[in-house]
C-alpha positions as a Markdown table, in Angstrom:
| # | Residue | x | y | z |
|---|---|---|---|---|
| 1 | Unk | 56.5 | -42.4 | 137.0 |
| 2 | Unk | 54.0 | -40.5 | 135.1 |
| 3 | Unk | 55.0 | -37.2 | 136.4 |
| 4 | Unk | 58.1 | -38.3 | 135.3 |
| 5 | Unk | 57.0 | -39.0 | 132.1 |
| 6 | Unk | 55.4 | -36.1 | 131.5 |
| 7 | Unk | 57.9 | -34.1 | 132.2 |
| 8 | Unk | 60.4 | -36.1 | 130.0 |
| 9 | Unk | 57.8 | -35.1 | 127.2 |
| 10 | Unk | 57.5 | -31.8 | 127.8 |
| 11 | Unk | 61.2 | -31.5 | 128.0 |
| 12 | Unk | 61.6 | -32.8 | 124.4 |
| 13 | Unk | 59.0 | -31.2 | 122.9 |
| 14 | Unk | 60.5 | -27.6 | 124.4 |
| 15 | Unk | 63.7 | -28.9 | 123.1 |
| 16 | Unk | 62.8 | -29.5 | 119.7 |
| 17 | Unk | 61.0 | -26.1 | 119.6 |
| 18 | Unk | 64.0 | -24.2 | 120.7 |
| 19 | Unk | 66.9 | -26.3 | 118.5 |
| 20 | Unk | 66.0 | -24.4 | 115.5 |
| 21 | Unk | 66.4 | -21.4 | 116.9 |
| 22 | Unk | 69.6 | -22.4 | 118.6 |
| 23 | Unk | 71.2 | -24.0 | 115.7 |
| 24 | Unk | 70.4 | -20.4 | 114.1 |
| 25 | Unk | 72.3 | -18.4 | 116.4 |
| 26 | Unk | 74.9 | -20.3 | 117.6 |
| 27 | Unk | 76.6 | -21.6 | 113.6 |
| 28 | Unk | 77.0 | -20.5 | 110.8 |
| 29 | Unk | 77.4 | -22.8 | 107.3 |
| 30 | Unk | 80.8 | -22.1 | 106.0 |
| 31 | Unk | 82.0 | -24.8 | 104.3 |
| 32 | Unk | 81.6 | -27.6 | 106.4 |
| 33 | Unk | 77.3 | -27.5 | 107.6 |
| 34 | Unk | 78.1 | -29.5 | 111.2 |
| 35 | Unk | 81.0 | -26.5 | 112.6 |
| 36 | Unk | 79.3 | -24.7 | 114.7 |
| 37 | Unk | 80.7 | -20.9 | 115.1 |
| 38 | Unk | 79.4 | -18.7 | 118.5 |
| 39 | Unk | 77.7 | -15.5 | 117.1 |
| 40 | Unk | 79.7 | -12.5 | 118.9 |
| 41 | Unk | 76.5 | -10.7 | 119.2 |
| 42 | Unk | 74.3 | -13.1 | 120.8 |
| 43 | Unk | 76.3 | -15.0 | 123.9 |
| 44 | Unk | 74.3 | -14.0 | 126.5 |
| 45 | Unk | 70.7 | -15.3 | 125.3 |
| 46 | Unk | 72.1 | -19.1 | 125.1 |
| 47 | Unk | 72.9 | -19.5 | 128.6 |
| 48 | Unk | 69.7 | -17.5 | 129.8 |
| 49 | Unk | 67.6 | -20.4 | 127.8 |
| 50 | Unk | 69.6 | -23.1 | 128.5 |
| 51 | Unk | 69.4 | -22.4 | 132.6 |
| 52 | Unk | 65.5 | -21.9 | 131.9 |
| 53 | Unk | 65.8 | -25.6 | 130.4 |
| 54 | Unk | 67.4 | -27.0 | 133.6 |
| 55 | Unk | 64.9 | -25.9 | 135.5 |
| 56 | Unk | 62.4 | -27.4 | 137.8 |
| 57 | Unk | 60.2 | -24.6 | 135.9 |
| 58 | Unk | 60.2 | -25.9 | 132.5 |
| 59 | Unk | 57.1 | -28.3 | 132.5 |
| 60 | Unk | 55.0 | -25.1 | 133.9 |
| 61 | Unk | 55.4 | -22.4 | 131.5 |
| 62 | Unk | 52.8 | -24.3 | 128.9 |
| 63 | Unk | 50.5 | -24.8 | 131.9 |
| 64 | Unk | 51.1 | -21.2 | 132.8 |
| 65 | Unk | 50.2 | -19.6 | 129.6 |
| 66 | Unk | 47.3 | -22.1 | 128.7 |
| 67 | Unk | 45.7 | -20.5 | 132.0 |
| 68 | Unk | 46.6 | -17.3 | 130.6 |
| 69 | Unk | 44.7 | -17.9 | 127.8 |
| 70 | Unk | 41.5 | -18.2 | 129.5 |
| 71 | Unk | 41.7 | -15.1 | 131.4 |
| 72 | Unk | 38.7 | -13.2 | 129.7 |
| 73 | Unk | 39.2 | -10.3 | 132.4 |
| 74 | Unk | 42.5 | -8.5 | 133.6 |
| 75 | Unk | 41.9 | -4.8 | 134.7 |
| 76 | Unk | 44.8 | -4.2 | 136.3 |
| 77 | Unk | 47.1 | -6.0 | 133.4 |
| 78 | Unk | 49.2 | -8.4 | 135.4 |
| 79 | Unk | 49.0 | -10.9 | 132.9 |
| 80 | Unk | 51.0 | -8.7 | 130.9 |
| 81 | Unk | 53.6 | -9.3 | 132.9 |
| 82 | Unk | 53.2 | -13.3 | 132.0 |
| 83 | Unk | 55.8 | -13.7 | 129.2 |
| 84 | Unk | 59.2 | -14.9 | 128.6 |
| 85 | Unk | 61.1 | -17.7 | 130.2 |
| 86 | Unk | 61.4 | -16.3 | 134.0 |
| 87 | Unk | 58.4 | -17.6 | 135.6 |
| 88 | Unk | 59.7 | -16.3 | 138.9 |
| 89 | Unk | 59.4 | -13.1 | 137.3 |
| 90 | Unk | 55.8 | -13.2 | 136.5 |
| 91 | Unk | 53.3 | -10.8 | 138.6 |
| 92 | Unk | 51.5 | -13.4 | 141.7 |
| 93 | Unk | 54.1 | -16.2 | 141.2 |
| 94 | Unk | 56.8 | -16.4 | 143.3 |
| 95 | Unk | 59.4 | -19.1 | 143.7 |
| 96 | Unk | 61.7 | -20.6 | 146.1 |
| 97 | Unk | 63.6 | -24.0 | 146.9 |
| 98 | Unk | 61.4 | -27.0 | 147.0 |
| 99 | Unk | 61.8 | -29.2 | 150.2 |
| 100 | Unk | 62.6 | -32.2 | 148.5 |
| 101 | Unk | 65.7 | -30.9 | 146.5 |
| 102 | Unk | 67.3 | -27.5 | 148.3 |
| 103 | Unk | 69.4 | -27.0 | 144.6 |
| 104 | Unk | 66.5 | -26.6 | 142.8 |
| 105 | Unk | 64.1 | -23.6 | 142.1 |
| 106 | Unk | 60.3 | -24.1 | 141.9 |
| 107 | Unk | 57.4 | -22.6 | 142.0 |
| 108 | Unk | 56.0 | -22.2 | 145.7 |
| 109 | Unk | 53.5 | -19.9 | 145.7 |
| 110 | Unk | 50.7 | -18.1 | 143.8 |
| 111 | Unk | 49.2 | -14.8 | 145.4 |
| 112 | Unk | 46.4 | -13.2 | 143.1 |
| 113 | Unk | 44.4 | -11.2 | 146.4 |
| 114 | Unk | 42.7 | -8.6 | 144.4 |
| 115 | Unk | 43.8 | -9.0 | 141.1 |
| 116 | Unk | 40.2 | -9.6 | 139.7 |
| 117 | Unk | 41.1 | -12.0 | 137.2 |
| 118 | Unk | 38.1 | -13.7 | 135.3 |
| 119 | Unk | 38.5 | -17.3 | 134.0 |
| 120 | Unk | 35.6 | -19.7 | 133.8 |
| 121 | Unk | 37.6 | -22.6 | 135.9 |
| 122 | Unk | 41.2 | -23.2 | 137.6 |
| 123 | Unk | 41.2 | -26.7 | 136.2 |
| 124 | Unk | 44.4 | -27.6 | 134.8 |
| 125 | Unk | 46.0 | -25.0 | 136.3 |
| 126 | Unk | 46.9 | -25.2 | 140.1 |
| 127 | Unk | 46.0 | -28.7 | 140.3 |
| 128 | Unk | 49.0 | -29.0 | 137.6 |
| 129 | Unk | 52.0 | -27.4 | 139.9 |
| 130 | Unk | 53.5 | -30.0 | 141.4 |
| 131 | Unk | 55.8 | -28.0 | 144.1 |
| 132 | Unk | 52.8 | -25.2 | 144.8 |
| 133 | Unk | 52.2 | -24.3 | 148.7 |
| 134 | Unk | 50.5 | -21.4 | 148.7 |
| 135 | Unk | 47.3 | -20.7 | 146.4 |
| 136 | Unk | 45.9 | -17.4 | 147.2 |
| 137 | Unk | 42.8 | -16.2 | 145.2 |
| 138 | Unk | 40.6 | -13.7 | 147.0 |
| 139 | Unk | 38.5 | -11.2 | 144.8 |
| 140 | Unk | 38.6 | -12.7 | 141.6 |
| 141 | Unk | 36.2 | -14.2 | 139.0 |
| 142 | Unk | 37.1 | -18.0 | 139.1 |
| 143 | Unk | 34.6 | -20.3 | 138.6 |
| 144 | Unk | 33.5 | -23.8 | 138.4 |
| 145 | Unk | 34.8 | -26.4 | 140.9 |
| 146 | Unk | 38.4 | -27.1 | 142.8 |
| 147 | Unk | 40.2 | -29.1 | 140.5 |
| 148 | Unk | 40.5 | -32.5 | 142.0 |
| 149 | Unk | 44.0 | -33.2 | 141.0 |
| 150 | Unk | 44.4 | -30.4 | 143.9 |
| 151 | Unk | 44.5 | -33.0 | 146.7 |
| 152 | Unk | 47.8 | -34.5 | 145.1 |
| 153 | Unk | 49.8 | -31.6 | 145.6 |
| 154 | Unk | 52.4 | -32.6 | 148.8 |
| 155 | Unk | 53.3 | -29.2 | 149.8 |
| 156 | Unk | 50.2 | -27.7 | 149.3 |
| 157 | Unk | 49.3 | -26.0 | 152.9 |
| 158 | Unk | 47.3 | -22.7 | 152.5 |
| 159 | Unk | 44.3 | -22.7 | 150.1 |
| 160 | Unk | 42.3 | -19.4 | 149.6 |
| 161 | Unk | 39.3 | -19.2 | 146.8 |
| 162 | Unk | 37.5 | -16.4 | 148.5 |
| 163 | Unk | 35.2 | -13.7 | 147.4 |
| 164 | Unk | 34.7 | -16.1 | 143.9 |
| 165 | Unk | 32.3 | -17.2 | 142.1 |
| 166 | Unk | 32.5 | -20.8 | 143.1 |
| 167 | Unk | 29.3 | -22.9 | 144.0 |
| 168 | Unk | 27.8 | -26.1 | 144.9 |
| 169 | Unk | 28.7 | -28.5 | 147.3 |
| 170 | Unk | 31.3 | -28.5 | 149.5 |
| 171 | Unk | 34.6 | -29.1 | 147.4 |
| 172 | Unk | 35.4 | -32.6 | 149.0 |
| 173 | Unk | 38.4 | -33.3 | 147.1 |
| 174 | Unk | 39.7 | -30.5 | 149.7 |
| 175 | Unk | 39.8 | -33.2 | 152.8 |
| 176 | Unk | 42.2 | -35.2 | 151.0 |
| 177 | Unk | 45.1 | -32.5 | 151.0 |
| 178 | Unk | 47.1 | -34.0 | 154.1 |
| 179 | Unk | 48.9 | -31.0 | 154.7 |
| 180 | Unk | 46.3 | -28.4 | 154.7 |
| 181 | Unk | 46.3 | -25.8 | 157.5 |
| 182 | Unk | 45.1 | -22.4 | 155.8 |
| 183 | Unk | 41.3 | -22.9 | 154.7 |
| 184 | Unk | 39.4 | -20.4 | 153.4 |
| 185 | Unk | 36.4 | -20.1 | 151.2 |
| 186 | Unk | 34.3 | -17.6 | 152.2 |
| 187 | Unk | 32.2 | -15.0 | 149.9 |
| 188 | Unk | 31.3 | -17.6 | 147.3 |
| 189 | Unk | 27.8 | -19.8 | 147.0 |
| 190 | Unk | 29.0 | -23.2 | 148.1 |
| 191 | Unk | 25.5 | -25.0 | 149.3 |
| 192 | Unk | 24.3 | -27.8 | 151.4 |
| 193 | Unk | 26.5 | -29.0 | 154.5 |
| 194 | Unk | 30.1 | -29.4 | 155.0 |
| 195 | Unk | 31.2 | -32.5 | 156.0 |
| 196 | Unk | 31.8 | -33.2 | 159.6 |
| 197 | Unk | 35.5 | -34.3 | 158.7 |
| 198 | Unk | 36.7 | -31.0 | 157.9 |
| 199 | Unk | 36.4 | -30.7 | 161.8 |
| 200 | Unk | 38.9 | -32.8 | 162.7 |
| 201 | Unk | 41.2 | -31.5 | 159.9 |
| 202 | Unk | 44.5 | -30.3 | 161.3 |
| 203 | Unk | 43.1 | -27.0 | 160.7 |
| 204 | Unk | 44.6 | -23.3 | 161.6 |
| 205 | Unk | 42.1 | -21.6 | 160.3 |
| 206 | Unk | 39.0 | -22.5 | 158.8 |
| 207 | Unk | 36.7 | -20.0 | 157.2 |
| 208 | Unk | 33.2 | -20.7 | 156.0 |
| 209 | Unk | 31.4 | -16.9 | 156.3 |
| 210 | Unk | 29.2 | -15.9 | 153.9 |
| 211 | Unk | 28.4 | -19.0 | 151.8 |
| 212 | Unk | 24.7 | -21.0 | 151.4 |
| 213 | Unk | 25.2 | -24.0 | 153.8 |
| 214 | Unk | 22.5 | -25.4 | 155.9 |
| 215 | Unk | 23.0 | -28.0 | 158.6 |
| 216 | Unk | 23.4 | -28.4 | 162.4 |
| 217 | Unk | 26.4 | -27.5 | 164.1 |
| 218 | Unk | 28.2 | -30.7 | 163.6 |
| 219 | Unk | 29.5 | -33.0 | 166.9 |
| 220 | Unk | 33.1 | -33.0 | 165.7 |
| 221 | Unk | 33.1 | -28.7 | 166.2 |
| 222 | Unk | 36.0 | -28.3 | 168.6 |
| 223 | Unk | 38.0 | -31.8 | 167.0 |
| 224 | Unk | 40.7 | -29.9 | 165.3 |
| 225 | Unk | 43.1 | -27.4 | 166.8 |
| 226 | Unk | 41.9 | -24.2 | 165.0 |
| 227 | Unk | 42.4 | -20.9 | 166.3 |
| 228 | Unk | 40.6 | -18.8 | 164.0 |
| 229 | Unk | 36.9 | -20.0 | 162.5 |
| 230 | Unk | 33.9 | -18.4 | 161.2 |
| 231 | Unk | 30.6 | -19.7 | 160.0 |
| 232 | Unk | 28.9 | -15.9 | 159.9 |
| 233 | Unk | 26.3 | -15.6 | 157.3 |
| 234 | Unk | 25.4 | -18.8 | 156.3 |
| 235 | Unk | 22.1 | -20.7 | 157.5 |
| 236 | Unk | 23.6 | -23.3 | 160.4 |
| 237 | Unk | 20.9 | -24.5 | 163.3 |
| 238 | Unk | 20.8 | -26.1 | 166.3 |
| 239 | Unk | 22.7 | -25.2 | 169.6 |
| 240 | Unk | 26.7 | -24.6 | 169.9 |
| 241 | Unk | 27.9 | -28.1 | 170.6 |
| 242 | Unk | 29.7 | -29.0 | 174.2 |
| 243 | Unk | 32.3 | -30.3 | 172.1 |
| 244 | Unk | 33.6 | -27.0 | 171.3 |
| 245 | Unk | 35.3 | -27.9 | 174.8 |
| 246 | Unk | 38.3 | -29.8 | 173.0 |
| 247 | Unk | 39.2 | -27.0 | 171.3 |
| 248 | Unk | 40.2 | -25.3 | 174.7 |
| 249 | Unk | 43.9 | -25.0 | 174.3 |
| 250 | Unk | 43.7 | -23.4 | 170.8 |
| 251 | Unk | 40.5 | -21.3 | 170.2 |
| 252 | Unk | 41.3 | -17.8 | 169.7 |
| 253 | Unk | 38.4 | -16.5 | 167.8 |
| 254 | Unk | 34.7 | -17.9 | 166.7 |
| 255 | Unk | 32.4 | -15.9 | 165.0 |
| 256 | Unk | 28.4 | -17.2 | 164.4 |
| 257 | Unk | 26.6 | -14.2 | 163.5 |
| 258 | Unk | 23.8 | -14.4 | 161.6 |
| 259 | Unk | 23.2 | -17.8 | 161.3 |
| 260 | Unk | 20.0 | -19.7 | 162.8 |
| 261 | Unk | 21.3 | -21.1 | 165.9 |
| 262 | Unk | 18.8 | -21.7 | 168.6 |
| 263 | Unk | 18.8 | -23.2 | 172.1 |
| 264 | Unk | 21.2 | -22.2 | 175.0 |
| 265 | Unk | 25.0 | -21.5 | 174.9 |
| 266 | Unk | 26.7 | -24.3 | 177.0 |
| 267 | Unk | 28.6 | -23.9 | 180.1 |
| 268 | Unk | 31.4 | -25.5 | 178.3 |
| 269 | Unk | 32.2 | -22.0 | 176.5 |
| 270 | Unk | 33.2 | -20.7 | 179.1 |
| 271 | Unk | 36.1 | -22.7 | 179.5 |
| 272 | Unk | 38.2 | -21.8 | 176.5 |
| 273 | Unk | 41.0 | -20.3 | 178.1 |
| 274 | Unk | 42.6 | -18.8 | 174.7 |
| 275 | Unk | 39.0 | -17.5 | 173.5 |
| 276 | Unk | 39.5 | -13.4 | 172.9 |
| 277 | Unk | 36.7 | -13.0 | 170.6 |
| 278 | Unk | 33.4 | -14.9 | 170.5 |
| 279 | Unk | 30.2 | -13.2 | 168.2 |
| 280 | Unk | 27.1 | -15.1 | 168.3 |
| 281 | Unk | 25.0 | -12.2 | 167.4 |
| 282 | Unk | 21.5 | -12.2 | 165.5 |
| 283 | Unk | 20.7 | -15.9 | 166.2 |
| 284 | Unk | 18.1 | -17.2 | 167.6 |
| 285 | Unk | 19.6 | -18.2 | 171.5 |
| 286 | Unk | 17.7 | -18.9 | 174.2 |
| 287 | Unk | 18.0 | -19.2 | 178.1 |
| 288 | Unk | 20.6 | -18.0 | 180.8 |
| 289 | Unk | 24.0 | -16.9 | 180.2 |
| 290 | Unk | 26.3 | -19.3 | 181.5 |
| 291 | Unk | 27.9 | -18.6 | 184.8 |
| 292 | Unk | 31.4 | -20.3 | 183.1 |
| 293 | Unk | 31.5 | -17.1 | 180.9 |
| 294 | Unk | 33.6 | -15.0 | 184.1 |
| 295 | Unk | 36.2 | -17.7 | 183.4 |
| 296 | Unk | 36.8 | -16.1 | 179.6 |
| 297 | Unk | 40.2 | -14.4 | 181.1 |
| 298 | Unk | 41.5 | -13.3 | 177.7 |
| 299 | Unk | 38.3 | -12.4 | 176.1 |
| 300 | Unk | 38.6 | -8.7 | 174.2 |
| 301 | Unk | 35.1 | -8.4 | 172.6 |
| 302 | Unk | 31.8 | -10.7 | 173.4 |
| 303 | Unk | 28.5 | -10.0 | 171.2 |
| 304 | Unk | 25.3 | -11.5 | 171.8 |
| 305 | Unk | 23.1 | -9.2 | 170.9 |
| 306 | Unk | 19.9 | -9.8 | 169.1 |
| 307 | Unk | 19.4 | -13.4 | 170.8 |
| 308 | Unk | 16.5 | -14.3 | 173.6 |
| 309 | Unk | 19.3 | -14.4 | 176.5 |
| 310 | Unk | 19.3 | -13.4 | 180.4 |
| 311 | Unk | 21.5 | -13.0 | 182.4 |
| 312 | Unk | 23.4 | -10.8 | 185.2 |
| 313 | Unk | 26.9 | -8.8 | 184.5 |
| 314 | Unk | 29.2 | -7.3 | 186.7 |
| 315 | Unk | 29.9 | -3.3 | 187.8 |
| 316 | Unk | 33.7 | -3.8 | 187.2 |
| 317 | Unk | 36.2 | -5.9 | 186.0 |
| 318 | Unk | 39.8 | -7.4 | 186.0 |
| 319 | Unk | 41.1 | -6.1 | 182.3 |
| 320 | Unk | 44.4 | -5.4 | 182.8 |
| 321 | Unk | 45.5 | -2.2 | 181.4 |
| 322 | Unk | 42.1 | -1.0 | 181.3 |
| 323 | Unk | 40.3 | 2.0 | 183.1 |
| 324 | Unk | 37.4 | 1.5 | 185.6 |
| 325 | Unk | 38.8 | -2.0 | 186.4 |
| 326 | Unk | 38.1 | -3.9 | 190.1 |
| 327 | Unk | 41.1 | -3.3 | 193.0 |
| 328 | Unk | 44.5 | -5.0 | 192.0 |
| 329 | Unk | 44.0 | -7.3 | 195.1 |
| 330 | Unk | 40.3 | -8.4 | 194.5 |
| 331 | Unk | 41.3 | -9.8 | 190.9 |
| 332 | Unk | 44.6 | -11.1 | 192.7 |
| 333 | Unk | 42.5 | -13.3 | 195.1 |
| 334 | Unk | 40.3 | -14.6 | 192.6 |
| 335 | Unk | 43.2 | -15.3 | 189.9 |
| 336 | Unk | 45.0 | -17.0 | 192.7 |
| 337 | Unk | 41.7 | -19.6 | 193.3 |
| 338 | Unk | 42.8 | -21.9 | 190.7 |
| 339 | Unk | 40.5 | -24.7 | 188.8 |
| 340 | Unk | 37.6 | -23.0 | 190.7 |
| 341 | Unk | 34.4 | -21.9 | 188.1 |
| 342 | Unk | 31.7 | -19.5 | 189.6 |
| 343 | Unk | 28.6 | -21.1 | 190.4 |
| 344 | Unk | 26.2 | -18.4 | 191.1 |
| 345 | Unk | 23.7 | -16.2 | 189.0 |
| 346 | Unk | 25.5 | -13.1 | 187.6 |
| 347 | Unk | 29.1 | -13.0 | 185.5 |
| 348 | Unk | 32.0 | -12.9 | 187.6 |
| 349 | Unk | 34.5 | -9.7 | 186.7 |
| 350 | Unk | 37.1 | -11.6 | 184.9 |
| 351 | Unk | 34.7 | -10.9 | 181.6 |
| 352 | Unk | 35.4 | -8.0 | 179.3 |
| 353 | Unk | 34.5 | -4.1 | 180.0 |
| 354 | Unk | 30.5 | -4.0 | 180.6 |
| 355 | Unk | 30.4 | -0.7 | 179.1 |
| 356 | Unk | 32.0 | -2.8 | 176.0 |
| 357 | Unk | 29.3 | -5.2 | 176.4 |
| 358 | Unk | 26.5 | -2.5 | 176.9 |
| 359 | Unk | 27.2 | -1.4 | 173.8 |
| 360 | Unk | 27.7 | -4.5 | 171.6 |
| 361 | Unk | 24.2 | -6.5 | 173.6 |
| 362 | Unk | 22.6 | -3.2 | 173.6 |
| 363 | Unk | 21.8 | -3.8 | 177.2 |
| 364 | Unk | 20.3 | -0.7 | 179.0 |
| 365 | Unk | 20.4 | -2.1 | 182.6 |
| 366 | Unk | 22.7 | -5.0 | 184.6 |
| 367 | Unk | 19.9 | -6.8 | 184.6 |
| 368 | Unk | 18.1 | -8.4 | 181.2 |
| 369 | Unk | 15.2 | -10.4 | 180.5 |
């Protein structure tokens, strides 16, 4: 009801903004003051505004250029572009047919990626488009804090604010967007710890690089079915938790570089049958490499360089497509021994090139200490 309202309000007040001007070019006074007479000259701009007034669009154009208005940095001009009654028009918006009326038009989606737009918040703004699905900010100025409003949007499924200037905690009114499944908020000086229910979010991708936050690897890591996530260059302890397990089925690619993670990687990495890339480097790991690593089939690039591991790796391998590989019936046999995980002391050949992994560990020898 009060969305309704509000746009019953804003309908009127655009209305009685716009009757002047339409009384003006649509009559003329001759005689009688209530005959109205069409201009010849001017038919095409009174059905141009009056579709603009059937829009879905019409409650956003105020919103649109209040926002504008607090832009104190556009060095590439798009807001130029910002003007008249085509929002769909406008430089970073686009528009398309809402789910919940296929007749309509509305705005879907907002793509600013490297417009470098500086405005001291996004308040009122994105939190205020009602049909929005798609918010994509990276490599502006924005400021301040997610506008809380944010978690009402229904459609709302791919949020990016990174390479900002946003800080402080974790934006919490972010877990309460249902449909999320695009997270990213890297490059900016959020602080202190997420919260361990964005890991059972029905997360995509989830991208937390290059922030402030502190805190052990939560328990839930592994809850969520997200393919793509990254915690490099933050400040997170402890060891990689087993639980990363339930993630097997999904996990494409992890990256913990440059963090403070300490004890040893557990056997249950290994066992992520989708991982292809996996970067723990410059951490503070300890202890064996797991034997369960040979069973990383798909895996394309491994770095754990600058760690306190040991381990053994083997001469060849079974990288399809790839030189220097182990005989077609060797990797045959062991492909065909199914459920089986190698028990002994050294990496099986199922794991990626060594001379790859020479060159990322920086290991001089098969053996390290």
């Amino acid at each position: 009801m009060g969305s309704f309202c509000l746009y019953s309000k804003t309908l009127v007040q655009t209305l009685v903004v716009l009757l002047p001007f339409l009384a003006g070019v649509s009559c003329q006074i001759i005689g009688n003051p209530l005959t109205p007479i069409l201009s010849p000259l001017l038919p095409p701009i009174i059905p141009e505004i009056l579709n603009f007034l059937d829009q879905r669009l019409t409650i956003l154009l105020p919103i649109i250029q209040a926002f504008k208005n607090t832009i104190t940095f556009d060095p590439l001009n798009v807001t130029q572009t910002w003007v008249g009654p085509n929002i769909c028009n406008y430089t970073g918006f686009y528009c398309d047919h809402p789910p919940d009326n296929q007749s309509a038009t509305a705005l879907a989606a907002i793509d600013f990626n490297g417009f470098q737009l500086t405005a001291p918040s996004l308040d009122g703004f994105i939190d205020q488009l009602p049909d929005l699905a798609i918010f994509h900010a990276n490599s502006n100025n924005f400021f301040g804090a997610i506008p809380s409003k944010t978690a009402k949007l229904p459609f709302l499924y791919e949020l990016d604010i990174s390479n900002n200037g946003f800080s402080g905690n974790f934006p919490m009114e972010i877990l309460a967007i249902t449909g999320l499944s695009f997270l990213d908020i890297r490059y900016n000086s959020f602080t202190g710890s997420v919260p361990p229910q964005v890991f059972t979010q029905n997360l995509d991708v989830l991208f937390l690089n290059n922030n402030n936050f502190m805190q052990k690897l939560p328990e839930t890591l592994g809850s969520s079915p997200v393919r793509y996530l990254t915690f490099a260059n933050n400040k997170f302890t402890g060891p990689l938790p087993k639980s990363i397990l339930n993630a097997s089925s999904t996990l494409t690619e992890i990256l913990l570089l440059n963090n403070m993670l300490s004890g040893c990687l557990p056997y249950e990495l290994g066992l992520l049958r989708q991982l292809v890339l996996f970067d723990a480097s410059n951490n503070q790991l300890t202890g064996p490499l797991p034997c369960s690593l040979g069973c990383l089939a798909n895996i394309q690039q491994l770095n754990l360089a600058q760690n306190l591991l040991f381990g053994q790796v083997p001469e060849k391998n079974c990288i399809r497509d790839l030189p220097d590989q182990r005989p077609v019936q060797e990797c045959t046999a062991f492909s065909l021994t199914v459920g089986v995980v190698p028990t002994q002391h050294h990496l099986p050949f199922f794991l990626a090139r060594v001379l790859l992994l020479q060159i990322i560990m920086g290991w001089d020898q098969r053996e390290i200490w």
